[in-house]
C-alpha positions in Angstrom: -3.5 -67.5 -14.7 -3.8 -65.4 -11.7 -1.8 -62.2 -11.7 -1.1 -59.9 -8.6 -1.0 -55.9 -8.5 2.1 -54.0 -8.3 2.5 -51.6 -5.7 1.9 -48.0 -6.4 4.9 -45.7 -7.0 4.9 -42.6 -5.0 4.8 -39.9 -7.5 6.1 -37.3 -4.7 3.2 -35.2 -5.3 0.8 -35.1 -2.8 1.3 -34.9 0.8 0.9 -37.6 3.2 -0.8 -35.8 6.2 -4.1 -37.6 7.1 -4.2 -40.2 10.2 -6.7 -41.9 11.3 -8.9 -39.3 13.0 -9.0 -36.6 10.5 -10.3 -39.6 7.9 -13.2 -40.6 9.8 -14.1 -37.0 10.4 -13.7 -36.7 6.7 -15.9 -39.5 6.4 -18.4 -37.5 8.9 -18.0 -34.5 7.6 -19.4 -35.7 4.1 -22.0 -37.8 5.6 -23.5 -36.3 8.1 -24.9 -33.2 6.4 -27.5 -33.0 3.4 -29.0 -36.3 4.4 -29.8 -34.4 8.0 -29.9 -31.0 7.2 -31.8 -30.8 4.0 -33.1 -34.1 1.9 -34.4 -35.6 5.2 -37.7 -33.2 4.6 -37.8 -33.9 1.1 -38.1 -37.6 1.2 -40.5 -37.3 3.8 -42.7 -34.9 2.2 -42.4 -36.0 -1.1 -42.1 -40.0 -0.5 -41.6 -41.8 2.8 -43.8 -39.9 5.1 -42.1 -41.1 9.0 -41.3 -43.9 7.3 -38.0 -42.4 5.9 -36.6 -43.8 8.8 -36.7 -47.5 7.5 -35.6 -45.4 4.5 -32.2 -44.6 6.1 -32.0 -48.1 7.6 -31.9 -49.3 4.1 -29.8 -47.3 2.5 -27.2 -47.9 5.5 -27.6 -51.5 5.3 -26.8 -51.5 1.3 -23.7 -48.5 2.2 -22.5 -51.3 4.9 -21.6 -53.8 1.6 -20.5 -51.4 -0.2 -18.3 -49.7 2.2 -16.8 -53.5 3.3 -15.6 -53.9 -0.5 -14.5 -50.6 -0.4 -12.0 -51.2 2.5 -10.5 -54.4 0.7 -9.8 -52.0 -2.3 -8.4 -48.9 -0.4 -6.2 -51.0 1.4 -4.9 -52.5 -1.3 -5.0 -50.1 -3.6 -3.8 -46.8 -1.5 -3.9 -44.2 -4.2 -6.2 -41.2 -5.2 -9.2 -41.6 -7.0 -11.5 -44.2 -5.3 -13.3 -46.1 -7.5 -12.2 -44.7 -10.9 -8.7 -46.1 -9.7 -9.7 -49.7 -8.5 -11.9 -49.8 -11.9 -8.8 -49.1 -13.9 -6.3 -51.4 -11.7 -9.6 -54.2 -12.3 -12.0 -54.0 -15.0 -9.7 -51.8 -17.8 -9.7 -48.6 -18.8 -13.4 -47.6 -20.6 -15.1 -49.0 -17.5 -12.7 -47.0 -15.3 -14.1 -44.1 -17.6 -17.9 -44.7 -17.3 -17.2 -45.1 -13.5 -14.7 -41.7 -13.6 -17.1 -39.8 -15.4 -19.8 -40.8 -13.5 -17.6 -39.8 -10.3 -17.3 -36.2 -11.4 -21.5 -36.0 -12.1 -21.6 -37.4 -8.1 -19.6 -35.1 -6.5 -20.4 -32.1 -8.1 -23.8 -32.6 -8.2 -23.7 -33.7 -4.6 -21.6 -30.7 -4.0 -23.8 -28.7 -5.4 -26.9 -29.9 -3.9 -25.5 -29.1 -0.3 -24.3 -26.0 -1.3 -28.3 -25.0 -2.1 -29.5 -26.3 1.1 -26.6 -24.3 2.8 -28.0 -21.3 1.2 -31.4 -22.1 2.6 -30.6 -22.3 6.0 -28.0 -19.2 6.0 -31.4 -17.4 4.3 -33.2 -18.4 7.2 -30.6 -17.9 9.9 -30.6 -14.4 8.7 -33.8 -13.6 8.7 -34.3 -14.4 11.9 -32.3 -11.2 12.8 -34.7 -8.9 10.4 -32.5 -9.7 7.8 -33.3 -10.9 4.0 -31.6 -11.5 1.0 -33.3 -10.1 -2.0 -35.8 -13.2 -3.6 -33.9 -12.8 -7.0 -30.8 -13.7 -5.3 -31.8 -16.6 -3.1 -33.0 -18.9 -5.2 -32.3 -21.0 -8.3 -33.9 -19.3 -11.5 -34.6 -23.0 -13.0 -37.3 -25.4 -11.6 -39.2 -28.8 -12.3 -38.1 -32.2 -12.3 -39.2 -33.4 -15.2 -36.7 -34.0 -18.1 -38.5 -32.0 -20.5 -40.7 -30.0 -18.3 -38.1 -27.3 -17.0 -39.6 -23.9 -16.1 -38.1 -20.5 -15.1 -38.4 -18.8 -11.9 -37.8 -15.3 -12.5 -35.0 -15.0 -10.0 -31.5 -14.7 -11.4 -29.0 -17.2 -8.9 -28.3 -18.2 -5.7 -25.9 -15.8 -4.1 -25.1 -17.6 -0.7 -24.9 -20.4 -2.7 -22.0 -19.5 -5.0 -20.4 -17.9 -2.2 -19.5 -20.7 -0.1 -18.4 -22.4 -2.6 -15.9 -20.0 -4.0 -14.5 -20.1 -0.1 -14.4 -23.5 -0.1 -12.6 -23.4 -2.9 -9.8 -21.3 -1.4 -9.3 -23.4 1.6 -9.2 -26.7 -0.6 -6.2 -25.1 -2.7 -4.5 -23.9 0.9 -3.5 -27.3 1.6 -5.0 -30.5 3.0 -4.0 -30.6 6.1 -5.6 -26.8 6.7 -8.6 -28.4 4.8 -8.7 -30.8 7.1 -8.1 -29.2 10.6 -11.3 -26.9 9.6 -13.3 -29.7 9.0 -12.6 -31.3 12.5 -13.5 -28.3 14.0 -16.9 -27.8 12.0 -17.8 -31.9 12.3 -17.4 -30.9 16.1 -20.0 -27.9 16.1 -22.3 -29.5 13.3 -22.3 -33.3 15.8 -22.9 -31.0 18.9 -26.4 -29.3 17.0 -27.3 -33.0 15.9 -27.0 -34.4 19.6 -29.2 -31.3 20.9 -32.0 -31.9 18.6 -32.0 -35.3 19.0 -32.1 -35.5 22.6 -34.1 -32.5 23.1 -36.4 -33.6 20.2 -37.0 -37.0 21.4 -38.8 -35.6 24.7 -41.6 -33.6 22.3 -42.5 -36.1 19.9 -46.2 -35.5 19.3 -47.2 -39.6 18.4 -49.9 -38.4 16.3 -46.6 -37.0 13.7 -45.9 -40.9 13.4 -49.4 -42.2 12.2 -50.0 -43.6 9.8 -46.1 -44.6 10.4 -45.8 -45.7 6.4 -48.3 -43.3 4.9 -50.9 -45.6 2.5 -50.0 -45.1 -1.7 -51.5 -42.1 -3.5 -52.2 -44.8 -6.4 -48.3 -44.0 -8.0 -45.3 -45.8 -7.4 -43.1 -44.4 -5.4 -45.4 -42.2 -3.4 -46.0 -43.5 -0.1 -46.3 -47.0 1.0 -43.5 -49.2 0.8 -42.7 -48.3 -3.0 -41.9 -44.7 -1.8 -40.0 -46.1 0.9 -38.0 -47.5 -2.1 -38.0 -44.1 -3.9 -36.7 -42.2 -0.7 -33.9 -45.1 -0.4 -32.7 -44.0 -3.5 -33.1 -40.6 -3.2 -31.2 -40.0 -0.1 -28.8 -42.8 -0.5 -26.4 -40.2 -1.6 -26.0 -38.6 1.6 -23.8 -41.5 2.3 -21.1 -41.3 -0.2 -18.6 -39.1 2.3 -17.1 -43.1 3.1 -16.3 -43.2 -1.0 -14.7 -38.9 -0.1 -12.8 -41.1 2.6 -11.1 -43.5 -0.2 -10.4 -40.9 -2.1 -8.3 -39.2 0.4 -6.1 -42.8 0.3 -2.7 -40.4 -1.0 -2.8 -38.3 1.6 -3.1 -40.6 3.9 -0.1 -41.3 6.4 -1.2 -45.3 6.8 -3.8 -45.9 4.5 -4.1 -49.5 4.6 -4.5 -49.5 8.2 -6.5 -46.2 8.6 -8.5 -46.4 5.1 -10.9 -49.1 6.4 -11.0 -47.1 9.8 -12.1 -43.6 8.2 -14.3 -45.8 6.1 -16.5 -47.9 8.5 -16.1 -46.0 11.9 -18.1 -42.7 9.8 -20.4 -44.9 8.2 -21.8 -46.6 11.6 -21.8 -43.7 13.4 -23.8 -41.9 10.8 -26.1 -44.1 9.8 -27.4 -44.1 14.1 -27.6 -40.4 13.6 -29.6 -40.1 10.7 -32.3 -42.9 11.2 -32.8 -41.0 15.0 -32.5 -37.9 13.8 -35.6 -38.2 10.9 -37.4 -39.9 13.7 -37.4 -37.0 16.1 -37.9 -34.7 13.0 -40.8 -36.0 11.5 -41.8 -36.5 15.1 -41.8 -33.1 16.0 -43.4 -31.6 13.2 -46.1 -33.2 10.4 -44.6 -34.8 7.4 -46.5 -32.4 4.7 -44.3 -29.6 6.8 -40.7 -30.6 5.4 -40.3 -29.9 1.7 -38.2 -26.8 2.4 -34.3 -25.9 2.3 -33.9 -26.3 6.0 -36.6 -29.2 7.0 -35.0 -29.1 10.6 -34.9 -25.6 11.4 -38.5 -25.9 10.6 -39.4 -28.6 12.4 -38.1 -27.5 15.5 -39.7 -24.0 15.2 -43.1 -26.0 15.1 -43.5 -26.5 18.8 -43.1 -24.0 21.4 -40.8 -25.9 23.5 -38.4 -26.6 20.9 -38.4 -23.3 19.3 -35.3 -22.1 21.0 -33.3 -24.9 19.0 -34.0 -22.8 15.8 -30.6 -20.6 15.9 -28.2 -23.2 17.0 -30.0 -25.4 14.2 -29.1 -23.0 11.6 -25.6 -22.5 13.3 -24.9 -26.1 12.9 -26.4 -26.7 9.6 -24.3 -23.8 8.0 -21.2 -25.1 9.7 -21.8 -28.6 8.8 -23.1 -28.0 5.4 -19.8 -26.2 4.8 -17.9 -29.3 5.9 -19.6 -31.5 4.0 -19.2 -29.0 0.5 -15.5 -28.9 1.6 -15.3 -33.0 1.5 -17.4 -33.5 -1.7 -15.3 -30.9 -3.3 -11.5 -32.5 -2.2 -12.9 -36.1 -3.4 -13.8 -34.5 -6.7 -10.4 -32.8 -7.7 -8.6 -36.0 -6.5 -10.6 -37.7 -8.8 -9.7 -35.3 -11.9 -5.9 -35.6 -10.3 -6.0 -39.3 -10.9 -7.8 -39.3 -14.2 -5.1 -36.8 -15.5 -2.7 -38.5 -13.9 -3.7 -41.7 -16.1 -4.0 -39.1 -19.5 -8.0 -39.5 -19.5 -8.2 -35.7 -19.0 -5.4 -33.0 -19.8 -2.5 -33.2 -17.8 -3.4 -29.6 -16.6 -5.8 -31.0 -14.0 -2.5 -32.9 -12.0 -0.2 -30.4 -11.6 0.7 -30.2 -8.1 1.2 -26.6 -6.5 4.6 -25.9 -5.9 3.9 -24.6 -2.2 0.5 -26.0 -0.8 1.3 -29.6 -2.9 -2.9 -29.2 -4.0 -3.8 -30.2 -7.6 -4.9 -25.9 -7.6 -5.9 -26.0 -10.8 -8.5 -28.4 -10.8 -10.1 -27.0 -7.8 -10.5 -23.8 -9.6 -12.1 -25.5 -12.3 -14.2 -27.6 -10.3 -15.4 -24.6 -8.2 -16.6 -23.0 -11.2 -18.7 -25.4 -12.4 -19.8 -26.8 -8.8 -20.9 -22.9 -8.5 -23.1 -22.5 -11.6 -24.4 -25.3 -10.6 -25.8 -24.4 -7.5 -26.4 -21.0 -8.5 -28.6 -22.0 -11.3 -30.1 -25.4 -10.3 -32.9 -26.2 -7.5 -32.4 -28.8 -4.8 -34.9 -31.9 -6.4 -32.8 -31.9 -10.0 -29.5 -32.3 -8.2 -30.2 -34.3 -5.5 -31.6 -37.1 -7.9 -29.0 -37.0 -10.2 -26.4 -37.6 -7.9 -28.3 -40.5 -6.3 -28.2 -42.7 -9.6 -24.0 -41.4 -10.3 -23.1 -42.5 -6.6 -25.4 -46.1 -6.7 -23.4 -47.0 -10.2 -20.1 -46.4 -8.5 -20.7 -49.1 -6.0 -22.1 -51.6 -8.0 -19.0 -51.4 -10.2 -16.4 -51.6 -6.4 -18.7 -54.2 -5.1 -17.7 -56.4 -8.6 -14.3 -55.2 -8.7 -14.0 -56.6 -5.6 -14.8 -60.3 -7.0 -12.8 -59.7 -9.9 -9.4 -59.4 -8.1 -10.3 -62.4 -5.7 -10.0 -64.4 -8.7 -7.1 -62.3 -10.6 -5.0 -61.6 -7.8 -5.7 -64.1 -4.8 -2.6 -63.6 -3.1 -1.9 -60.2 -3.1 -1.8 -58.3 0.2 -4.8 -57.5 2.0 -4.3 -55.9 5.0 -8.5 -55.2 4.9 -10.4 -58.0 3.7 -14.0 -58.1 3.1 -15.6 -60.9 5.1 -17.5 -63.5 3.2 -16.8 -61.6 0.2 -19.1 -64.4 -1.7 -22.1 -62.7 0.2 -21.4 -59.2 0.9 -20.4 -58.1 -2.8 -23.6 -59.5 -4.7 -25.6 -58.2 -2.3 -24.6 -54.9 -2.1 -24.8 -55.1 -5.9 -28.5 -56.1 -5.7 -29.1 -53.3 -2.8 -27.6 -50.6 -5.1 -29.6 -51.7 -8.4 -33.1 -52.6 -6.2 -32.6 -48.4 -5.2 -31.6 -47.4 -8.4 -34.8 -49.1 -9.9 -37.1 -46.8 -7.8 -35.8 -43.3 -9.0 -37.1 -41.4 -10.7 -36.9 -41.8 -15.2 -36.3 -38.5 -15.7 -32.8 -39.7 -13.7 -32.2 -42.2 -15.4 -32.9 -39.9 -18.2 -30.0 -37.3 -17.6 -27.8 -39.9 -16.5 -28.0 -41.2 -20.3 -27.6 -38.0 -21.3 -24.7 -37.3 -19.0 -23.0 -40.8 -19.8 -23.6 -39.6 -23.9 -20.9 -36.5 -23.6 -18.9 -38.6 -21.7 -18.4 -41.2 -24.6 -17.9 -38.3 -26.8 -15.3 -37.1 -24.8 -13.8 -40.7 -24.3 -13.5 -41.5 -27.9 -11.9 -38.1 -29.2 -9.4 -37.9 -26.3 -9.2 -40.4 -23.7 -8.6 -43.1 -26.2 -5.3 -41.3 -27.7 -3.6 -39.8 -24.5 -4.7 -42.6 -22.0 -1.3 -44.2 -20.9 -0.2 -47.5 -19.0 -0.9 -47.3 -15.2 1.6 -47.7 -12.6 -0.4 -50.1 -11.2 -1.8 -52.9 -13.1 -2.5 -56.8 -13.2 0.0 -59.1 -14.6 -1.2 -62.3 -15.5 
């Protein structure tokens, strides 16, 4: 018998602030960022070749399902925590876990991963002054991709890297609204670089950069010819998750049924245009074989003489818009933990609201902790995979839950509804497996791994301190 979902009670806890605008600059501010600024040059170099541009096209096209079911949900379900909170409201509460736990590996992974890349281009911007950071402070002092081949550096961590984190952190626990005013100004600067480069970039393609356009295989799947486009798919697909930051925002929101599905879709399509013409002029203006480095755009444009003068303002815009995009990632990922303590899966510690900036302070602390080891210790290819396979699990699981309350609840309210939902939710399922199929097995590898201490955890707490939702299916 079909059920319907109750309405969420308002808790009183956090603060409805957000319209319309400052959700899709959210959603921009996550997006466009680390896709641009620092794993376009990777995928190219180590994958795609040119071709990551089809690359992009793909992975926009599969974020386009997902982002559809994603609407429906948010509009019905206008709470925090994404899609830990529609799997709990829709599948029960170990699935909700899997997809909560596999959450917190995405965003602070993610966060983590632009938080490097940030640290590369504020390296560079300051050396182009005369200035350097010491070696054994710029740089992760682990390195390798392989599961079991991991090798040390000899530097100790990544300084710039920790750094901006940590004042992230501080503006995240200010408030949400300050959080969010910053990040409209950055999303203006970063957008501003973005549009130069592009248009200045597009005059100086060399056509020569864009033969062969798909570089032939090397003999290994997933280097070069389509089956790397495949593997670069995958790989940069999580440069798009700033839509699933935009869900989780659904609390604060001051309409979120309304202004959800704008923040949603209205970032997604205009950063999916950016990207695909932004890695066209980059791998235009500079070879392929030239972009596995922190800052891939900085270097491209200081490979010709008549784009050279780009350079600064490139390394302005990246370190602006990297810190937007660190800001984002880290704000989805403490709403999560708010909404899993909320529900009793973690200790209640991680929901307690601050009594003057009405933040959940204590799990941003947390958060930035770990997010900072992370980047201080890790390099840029182990994080950027991992979060690739976290953020493609996620939205299988919203693309199902999606079909699941079609049947459950037919009738209840939905101010957003996902056209031909029939269509649109299998195949962004099938998208989101095809690209998880081409990573890497050492992902897949640490995602086991990862998944393993999250069952521990699961069965010695979650299971005893887990309570009843306040919003659930009746049947």
């Amino acid at each position: 018998m079909a059920g319907n979902i109750e309405s969420p009670v308002e808790d009183g806890g956090l603060r409805r602030a957000l319209g319309p605008l400052h959700l899709t600059t959210l959603g921009i501010g996550a997006i466009i960022g680390a896709g641009i600024f620092v794993l376009t040059g990777h995928a190219a170099a180590g994958y795609a070749g040119p071709g990551v541009v089809v690359s992009f096209a793909i992975a926009g096209l599969g974020c386009l399902f997902a982002g559809l079911c994603y609407s429906e949900y948010a509009s019905m379900i206008p709470v925090a925590g994404s899609a830990y909170t529609y799997t709990y409201a829709t599948l029960g509460r170990f699935l909700a876990w899997i997809i909560g736990w596999n959450l917190v590996l995405e965003y602070l992974a993610c966060s983590s991963t632009v938080a490097v890349g940030w640290s590369g281009y504020f390296g560079n911007f300051l050396a182009s002054y005369g200035l350097h950071i010491p070696i054994a402070f710029a740089s992760a002092p682990i390195a390798g991709n392989a599961f079991g081949a991991i090798t040390l550096t000899g530097t100790y961590f990544n300084l710039p890297a920790v750094v901006i984190v940590g004042l992230v952190s501080v503006f995240l626990i200010l408030g949400v609204k300050t959080s969010a005013n910053f990040n409209n100004v950055m999303v203006a600067i970063k957008l501003a670089i973005v549009l130069a480069v592009i248009v200045v970039g597009f005059v100086y393609i060399v056509p020569a950069n864009h033969t062969p356009f798909i570089p032939p295989n090397t003999g290994e799947l997933g280097h070069f010819g389509w089956t790397g486009i495949f593997r670069a798919t995958g790989v940069i697909f999580f440069a798009y998750i700033g839509f699933d930051a935009v869900s989780v925002a659904a609390q604060e929101a001051k309409n979120p049924q309304r202004d959800i599905p704008i923040g949603i879709l209205g970032s997604l399509v205009i950063c999916t245009a950016l990207y695909m013409l932004m890695s066209w002029v980059v791998t235009g203006i500079a070879p392929y074989q030239s972009l596995n480095v922190a800052h891939p755009v900085s270097q491209a444009v200081e490979a010709l003489p008549e784009t050279r003068w780009l350079a600064p303002f490139v390394n302005v815009g990246a370190i602006v818009g990297l810190a937007s995009v660190i800001l984002v990632l880290l704000l989805a990922q403490s709403r999560v933990f708010y909404a899993m303590s909320r529900d009793g899966m973690i200790p209640p510690t991680f929901s307690q609201i601050h009594p003057r900036f009405a933040t959940p302070w204590k799990g941003n602390i947390l958060i930035g902790i770990f997010c900072a080891l992370m980047a201080g210790l890790l390099p840029l290819d182990i994080l950027g995979e991992l979060v690739s396979i976290g953020t493609l699990a996620a939205f299988c699981i919203v693309c199902a839950g999606v079909m699941v309350l079609r049947v459950r609840a037919p009738h209840h309210p939905r101010p957003f509804r996902t056209p031909l939902v029939w269509i649109t939710a299998p195949l962004g399922m099938a998208m989101c497996l095809f690209m998880m199929v081409f990573l890497p097995l050492d992902t897949w590898l640490r995602l086991a791994a990862w998944t393993a201490i999250g069952l521990v955890i699961y069965g010695l707490y979650s299971v005893k301190h887990s309570k009843p939702r306040q919003m659930i299916i009746k049947y």
